[in-house]
C-alpha positions in Angstrom: 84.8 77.0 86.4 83.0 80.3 87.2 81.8 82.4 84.3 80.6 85.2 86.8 82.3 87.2 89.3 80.5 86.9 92.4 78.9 90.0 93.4 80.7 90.6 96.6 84.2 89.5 97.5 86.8 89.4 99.9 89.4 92.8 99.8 92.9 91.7 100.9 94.3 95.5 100.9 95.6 96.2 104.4 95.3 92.4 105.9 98.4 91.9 108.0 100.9 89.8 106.6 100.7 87.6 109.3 97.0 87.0 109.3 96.2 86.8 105.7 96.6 82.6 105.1 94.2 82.5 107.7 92.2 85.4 107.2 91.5 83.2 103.8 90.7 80.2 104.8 87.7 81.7 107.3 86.7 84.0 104.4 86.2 80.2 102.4 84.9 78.8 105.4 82.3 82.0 105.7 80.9 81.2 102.2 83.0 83.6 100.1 84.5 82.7 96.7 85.6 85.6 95.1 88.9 87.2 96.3 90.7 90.4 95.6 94.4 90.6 95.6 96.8 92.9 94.4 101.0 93.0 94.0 101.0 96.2 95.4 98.8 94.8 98.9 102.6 92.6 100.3 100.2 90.2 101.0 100.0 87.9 97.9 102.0 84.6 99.3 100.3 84.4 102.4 97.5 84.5 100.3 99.0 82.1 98.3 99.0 79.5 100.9 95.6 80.1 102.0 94.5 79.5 99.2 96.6 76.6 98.9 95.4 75.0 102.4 91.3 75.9 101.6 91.9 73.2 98.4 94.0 71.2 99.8 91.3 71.0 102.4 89.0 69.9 100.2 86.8 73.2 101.4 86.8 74.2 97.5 88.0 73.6 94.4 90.2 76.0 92.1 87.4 76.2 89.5 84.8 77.4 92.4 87.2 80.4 92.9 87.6 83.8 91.6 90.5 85.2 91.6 91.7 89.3 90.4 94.8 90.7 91.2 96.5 93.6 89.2 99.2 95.1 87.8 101.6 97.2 89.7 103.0 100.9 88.1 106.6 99.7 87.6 105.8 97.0 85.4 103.5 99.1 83.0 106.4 98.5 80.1 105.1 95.7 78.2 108.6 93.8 78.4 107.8 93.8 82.3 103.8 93.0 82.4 104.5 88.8 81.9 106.8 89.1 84.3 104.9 90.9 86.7 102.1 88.4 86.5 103.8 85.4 86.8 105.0 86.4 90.4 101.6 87.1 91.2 100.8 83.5 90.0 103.7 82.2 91.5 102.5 84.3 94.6 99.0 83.2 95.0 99.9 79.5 93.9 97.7 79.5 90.8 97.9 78.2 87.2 96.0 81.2 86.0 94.1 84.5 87.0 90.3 84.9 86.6 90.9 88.3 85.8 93.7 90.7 86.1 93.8 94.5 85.9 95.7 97.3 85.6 96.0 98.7 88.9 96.4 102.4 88.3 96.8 104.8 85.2 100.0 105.7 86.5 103.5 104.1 85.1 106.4 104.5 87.3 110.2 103.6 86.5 111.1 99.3 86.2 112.0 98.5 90.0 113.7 94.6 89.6 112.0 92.2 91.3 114.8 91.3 93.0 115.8 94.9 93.9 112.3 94.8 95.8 108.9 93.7 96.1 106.5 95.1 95.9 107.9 98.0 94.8 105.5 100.4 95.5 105.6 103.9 94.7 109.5 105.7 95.7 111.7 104.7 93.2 114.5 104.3 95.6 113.2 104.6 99.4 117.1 104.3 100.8 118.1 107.6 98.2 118.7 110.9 100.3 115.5 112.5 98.8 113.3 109.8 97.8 110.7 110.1 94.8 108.4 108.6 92.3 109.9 108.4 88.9 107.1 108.6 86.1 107.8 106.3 83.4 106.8 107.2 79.6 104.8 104.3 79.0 101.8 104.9 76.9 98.6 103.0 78.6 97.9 101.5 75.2 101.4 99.5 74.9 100.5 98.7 78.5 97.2 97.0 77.7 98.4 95.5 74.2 100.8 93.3 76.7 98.2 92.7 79.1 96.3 90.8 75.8 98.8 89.1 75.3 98.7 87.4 79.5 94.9 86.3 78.1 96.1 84.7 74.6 99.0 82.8 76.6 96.2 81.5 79.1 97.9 83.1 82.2 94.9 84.9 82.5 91.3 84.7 81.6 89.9 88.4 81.3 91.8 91.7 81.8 90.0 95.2 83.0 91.1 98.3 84.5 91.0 100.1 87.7 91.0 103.9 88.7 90.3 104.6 84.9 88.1 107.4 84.2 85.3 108.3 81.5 88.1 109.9 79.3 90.5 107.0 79.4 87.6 104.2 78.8 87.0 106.1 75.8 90.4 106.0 74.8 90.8 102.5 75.9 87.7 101.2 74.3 89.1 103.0 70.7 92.5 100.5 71.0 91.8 97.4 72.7 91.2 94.4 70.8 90.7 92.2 73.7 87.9 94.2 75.6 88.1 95.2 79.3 85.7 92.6 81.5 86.2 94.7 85.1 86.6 98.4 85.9 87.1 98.8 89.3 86.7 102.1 91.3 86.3 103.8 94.6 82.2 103.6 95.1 80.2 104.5 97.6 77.4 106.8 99.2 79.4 109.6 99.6 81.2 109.0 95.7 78.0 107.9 93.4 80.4 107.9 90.3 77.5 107.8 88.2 78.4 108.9 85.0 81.5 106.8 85.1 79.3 103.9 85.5 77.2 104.5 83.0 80.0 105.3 80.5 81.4 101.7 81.5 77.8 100.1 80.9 77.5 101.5 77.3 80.7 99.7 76.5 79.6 96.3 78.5 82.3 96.9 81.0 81.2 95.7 84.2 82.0 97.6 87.2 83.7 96.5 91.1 83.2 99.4 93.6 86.7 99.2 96.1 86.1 100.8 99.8 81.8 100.2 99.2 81.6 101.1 103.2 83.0 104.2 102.6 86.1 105.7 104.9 86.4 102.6 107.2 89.6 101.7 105.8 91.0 105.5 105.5 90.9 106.0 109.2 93.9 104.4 110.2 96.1 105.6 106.7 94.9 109.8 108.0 92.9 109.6 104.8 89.1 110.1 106.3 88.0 111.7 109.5 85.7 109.7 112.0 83.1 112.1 111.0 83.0 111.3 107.6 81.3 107.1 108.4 79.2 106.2 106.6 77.8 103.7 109.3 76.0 106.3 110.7 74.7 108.3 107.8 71.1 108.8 108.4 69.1 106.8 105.2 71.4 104.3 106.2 70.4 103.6 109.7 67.3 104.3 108.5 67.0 101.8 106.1 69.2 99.2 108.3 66.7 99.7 111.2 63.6 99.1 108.5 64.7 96.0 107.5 66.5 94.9 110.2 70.0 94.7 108.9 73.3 96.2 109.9 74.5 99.7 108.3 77.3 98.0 106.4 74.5 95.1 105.0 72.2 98.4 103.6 75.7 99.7 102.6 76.4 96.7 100.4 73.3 96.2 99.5 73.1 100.0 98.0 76.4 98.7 96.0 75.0 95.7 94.7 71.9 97.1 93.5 72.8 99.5 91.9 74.6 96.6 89.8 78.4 96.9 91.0 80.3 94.1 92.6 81.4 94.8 95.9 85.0 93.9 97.4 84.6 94.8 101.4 87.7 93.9 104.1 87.8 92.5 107.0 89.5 89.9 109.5 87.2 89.3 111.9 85.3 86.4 110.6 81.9 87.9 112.3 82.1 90.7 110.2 82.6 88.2 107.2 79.8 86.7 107.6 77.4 89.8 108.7 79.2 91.1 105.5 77.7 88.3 103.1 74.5 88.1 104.6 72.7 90.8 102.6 71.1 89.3 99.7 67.5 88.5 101.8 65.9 92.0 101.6 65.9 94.2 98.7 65.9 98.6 99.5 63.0 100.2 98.1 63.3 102.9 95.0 62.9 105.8 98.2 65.7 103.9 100.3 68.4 103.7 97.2 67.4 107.1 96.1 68.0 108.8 99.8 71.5 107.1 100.2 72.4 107.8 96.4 71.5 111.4 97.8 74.7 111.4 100.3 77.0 112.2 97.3 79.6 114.9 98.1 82.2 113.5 95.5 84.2 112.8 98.0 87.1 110.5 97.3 89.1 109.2 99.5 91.8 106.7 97.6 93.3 109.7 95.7 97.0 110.1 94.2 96.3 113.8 93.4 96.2 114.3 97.2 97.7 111.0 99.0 101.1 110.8 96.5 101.8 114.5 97.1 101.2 114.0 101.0 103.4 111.0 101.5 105.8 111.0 98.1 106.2 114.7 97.5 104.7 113.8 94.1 101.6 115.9 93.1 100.6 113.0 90.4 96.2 113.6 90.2 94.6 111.1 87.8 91.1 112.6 88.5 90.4 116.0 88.0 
């Protein structure tokens, strides 16, 4: 069984439905063992039965995996959080998660399972004037349940994601189960250094979602083509000195800086390019030039993305 999360996984958010199960299989076949999945993503059964086929295969076994998947808003009330998980297991096809996390700060009304799934963020989208109903669920009753997933063995670790400096704190005063994982939007463009320091003076290690920046905000209306990454300067700088790709320097910059990276894609080319970064190492110059691109510039934001598409003006970050 692994005791580390691999450094760099597969991101499932945004696979197509209908390519996931095999987008899965070539992400084994490419070398990866770590996979990111989420409730929220629609994506987790055909995910399920990737998984399924890659060890059925005989291409790997479930103890050479790691799986994380998380826990949607509308099942923040700790009467709902078993519940929530065990579709996820039942989902994915597994006896138990590697490491499962609450997926955003934000607790939203109970949507049934059977009402719909995922539920993800209108309360009713048929109503005349849809829109998210905040539930008052304090985060600590939340995580308290979320202990209790590990002590019943449905789960092996527990962490957080979109959590920042202020709510670790807080967090870190309560829990008596410790948070393994925060996971966050980090890149180039959004260092998030202090947040990661604050995470490594409690031991929390840290997974940096979206590490190539706004490739996956393009299509959503999130990023401008402008705003790549890919063809950042000290990037294709660095990529042209060592011979590598600008998403390999990208990934690299993540990883060095000691944060596990989840990038996406379906192309299995890109899975492979994408894995194939651990031969060179960036110089002290090189990191400190691409740390240098920081604007703060977030692009996965509820402050700005639940207002524009829910009519909800919801920030977590300020």
């Amino acid at each position: 069984m692994l005791t580390e999360m691999p450094r760099i996984g597969f991101g499932l958010w945004k696979i197509p439905q209908e390519d996931t199960a095999a987008s899965v299989v070539d992400a084994v076949r490419a070398g990866y063992r770590h996979f990111d999945s989420a409730a929220d993503y629609a994506n987790e059964a055909e995910t399920g039965r990737g998984l399924a086929n890659v060890i059925a295969e005989g291409l790997v076994k479930r103890e050479e995996l790691w799986i994380t998947s998380k826990l949607w808003n509308t099942f923040h009330a700790p009467e709902h959080v078993e519940e929530a998980c065990r579709k996820t297991l039942g989902d994915l096809r597994l006896d138990y998660l590697d490491l499962y996390l609450i997926h955003f700060p934000i607790a939203l009304e109970y949507v049934p399972i059977e009402a719909r799934y995922p539920p993800e963020w209108l309360h009713d989208p048929d109503a005349a004037e849809p829109v998210m109903k905040p539930a008052p669920v304090p985060l600590h009753q939340t995580w308290a349940a979320m202990e209790a997933l590990v002590e019943q063995g449905l789960v092996k670790r527990i962490g957080v994601c979109n959590y920042n400096s202020a709510l670790i704190h807080d967090l870190m005063s309560y829990a008596r189960i410790k948070p393994a994982m925060l996971q966050i939007e980090a890149h180039p463009y959004l260092t998030q250094e202090k947040l990661i320091r604050c995470a490594r003076v409690y031991g929390i290690d840290v997974t940096a979602f979206s590490p190539l920046g706004a490739q996956s905000y393009f299509e959503l209306g999130m990023a401008d083509a402008g705003e790549s990454l890919l063809g950042a300067a000290p990037v294709l700088v660095a990529a042209q000195s060592h011979g590598r790709t600008p998403a390999q320097v990208l990934l690299r910059w993540g990883v060095q800086r000691g944060t596990a990276v989840i990038p996406k894609t379906s192309k299995p080319e890109r899975m492979r390019e994408n894995l194939d970064f651990d031969g060179f190492e960036l110089s002290a110059a090189e990191m400190a030039a691409i740390s240098a691109l920081n604007q703060n510039r977030r692009f996965n934001d509820p402050g700005v993305f639940a207002e524009a598409a829910f009519g909800a003006f919801h920030p977590i970050y300020d």
